[in-house]
N, C-alpha and C positions, 0 to 999 in steps of 0.2 A: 863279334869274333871273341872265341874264350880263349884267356891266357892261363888258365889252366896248369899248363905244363909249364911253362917260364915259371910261375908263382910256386907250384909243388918244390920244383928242383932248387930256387932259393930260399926259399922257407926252411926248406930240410936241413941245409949248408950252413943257414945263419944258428941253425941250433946247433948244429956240429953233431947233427947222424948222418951213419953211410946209410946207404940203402936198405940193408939189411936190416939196421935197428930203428927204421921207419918203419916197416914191414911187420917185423914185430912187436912194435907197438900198435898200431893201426890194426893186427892182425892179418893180414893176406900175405901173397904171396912177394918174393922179390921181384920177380921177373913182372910182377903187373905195377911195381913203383914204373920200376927201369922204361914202360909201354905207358906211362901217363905221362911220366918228363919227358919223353920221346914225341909224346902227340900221335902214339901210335892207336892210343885209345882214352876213354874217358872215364872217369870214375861214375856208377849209379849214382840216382838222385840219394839212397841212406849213406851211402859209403862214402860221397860229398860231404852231407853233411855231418860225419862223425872226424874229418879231415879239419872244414870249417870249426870245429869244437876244436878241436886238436891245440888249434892256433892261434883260436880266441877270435874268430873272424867271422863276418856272415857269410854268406853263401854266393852273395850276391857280389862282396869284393874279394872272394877264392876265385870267382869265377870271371869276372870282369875287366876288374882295375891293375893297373902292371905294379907289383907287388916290387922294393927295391930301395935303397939304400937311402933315396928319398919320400919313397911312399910313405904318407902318413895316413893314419885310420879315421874314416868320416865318424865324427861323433854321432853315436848308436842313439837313436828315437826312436820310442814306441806311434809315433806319426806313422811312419812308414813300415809297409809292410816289405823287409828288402830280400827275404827268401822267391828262387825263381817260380813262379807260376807254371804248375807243369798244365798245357793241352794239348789237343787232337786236333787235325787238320784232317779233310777230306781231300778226294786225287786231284783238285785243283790249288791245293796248297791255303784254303781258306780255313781258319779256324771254325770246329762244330760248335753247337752248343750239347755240354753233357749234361745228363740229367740225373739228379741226383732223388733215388725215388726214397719214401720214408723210411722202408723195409733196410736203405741202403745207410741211412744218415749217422748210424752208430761209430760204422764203420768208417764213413769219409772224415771224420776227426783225425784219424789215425794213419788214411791214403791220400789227405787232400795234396801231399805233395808228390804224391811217389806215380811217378807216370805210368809205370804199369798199373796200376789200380785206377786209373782218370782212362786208362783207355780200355779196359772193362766196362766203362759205365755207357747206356743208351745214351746214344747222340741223336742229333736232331737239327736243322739249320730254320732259319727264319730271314727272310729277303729285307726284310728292314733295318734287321741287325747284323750289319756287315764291316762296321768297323770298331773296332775294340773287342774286349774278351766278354762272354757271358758264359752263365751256368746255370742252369733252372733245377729248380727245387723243390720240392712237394710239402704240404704244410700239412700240420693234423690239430685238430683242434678249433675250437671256437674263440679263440682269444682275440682273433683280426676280425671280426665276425664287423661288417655283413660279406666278408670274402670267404666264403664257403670253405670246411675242412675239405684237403682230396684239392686242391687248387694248386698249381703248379706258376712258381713264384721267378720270370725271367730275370736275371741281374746282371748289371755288368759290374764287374771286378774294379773293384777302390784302388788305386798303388798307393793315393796319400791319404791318412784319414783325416786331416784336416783339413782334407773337403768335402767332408761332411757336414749335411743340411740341416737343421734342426725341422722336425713338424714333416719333414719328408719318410720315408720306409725303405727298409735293407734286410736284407737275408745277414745275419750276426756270426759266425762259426768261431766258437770261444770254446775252451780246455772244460769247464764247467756247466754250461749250458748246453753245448754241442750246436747243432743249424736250428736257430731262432727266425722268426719274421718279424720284424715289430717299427715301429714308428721311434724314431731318435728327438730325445724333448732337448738337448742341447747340443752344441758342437763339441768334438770329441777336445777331450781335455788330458794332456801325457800326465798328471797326478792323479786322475778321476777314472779316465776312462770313457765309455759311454751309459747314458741313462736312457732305459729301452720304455718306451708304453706299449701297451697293447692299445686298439679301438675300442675292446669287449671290455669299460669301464668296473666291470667285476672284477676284475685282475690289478694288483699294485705296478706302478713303474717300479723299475728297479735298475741299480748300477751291475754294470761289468767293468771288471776293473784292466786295465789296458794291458795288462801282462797277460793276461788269459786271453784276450783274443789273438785269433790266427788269421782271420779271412774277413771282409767285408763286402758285400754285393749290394750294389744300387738296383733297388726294384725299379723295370723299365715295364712291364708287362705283366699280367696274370693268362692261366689258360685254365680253363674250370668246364667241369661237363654238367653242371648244375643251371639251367639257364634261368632269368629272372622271372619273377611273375609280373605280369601285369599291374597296373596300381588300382588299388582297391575304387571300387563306387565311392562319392562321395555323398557323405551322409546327409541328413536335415541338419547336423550341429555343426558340422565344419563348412556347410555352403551357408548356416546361419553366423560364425564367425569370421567368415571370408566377406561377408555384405560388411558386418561390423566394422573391419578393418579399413575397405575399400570407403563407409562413409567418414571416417575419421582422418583419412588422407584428403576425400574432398571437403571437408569440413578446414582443414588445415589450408589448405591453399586458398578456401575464399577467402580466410582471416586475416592472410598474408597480402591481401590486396588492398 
């Protein structure tokens, strides 16, 4: 349930503005203060959060926590990600998964919170991933290689990032980098950040530092229209190193008798 409108109408009072000169500071109109203290409506996801700025507040305790004479403020972590998660639900009220295709990725820095631009985006559902949030995303490049460029990366959505895995892989959406894929070499650390590797050894690890990220996504899935090849014949030198091996294990165990 959002309180919202409880929180607007004393936040406004403890600063000692009417209506009007909320209005014009904020920029809109009076009569749409007077229709959000009201509950008669709600403020959009940007105009929330230029509200949340207003007042030095996330978005997440604008919108949730009863704001009041005892309220006090959760000390602010870059652990957590506490802006609300905006998605799409299909007519039985279950969350889609969107997809986020490469052509798109410039742009989702800029809309990954703003719900009209998430409900723009292709959706898609998947019968196995039916509980929690996910977003798939398209990779370009050779750096996760042997997962093919053009491969579409399913995630579900981190709330805390210190539960993240080390040696495990995430879709990364950072201020600087923009939607990464990459393997995480340690657990995320609120001075550091995260330290991203690629698979394709050509490439440096490298730090994002935890103020630049916005998003993290647990790779659950791939989907690639690239299908594998077969594994090669095996040659004269590698069925002659595979006897090799196989005599030096039996050689090891009769020694061991």
């Amino acid at each position: 349930m959002s309180n919202i409108a409880s929180n607007l109408k004393f936040l406004r009072k403890r600063k000692g503005l009417t209506q009007q000169q909320f209005a014009d500071v904020i920029e809109i109109k009076r009569a749409s203060v007077g229709a959000y203290e009201e509950d008669r409506a709600e403020p959009k996801y940007e105009l929330l959060k230029k509200i949340a700025e207003f007042y030095d507040l996330t978005m997440d305790e604008l919108a949730h926590d009863i704001i009041d004479e005892k309220w006090k403020p959760t000390p602010k972590s870059n652990a957590s990600n506490l802006r609300i998660l905006s998605v799409t639900v299909d007519g039985q009220q279950r969350e889609n998964i969107e997809l986020v295709p490469v052509k798109a990725s410039a742009g989702y820095l800029n809309g990954y919170g703003d719900p009209e631009y998430v409900a723009e985006l292709p959706k898609f559902s998947l019968p196995m991933f039916n509980q929690g949030s996910y977003r798939a995303f398209e990779i370009k490049g050779d750096s996760m290689l042997p997962l093919p460029s053009g491969s579409v990366i399913v995630g579900e959505y981190v709330e805390n990032w210190h539960d993240i895995k080390p040696n495990q892989t995430y879709v990364v959406v950072s201020k600087e980098e923009g939607v990464v894929y990459k393997r995480v070499a340690s657990k995320f650390k609120d001075d550091k950040g995260l330290k991203l590797l690629s698979d394709n050894k050509v490439y440096e690890p490298y730090w994002v530092p935890a103020q630049d990220i916005v998003e993290v996504w647990k790779a659950k899935a791939f989907i690639s229209t690239v299908l594998p090849e077969p594994s090669p014949e095996p040659t004269m030198e590698t069925l002659t190193a595979m006897m090799a091996q196989m005599q030096k294990t039996i050689n090891s165990v009769v020694d061991n008798k």
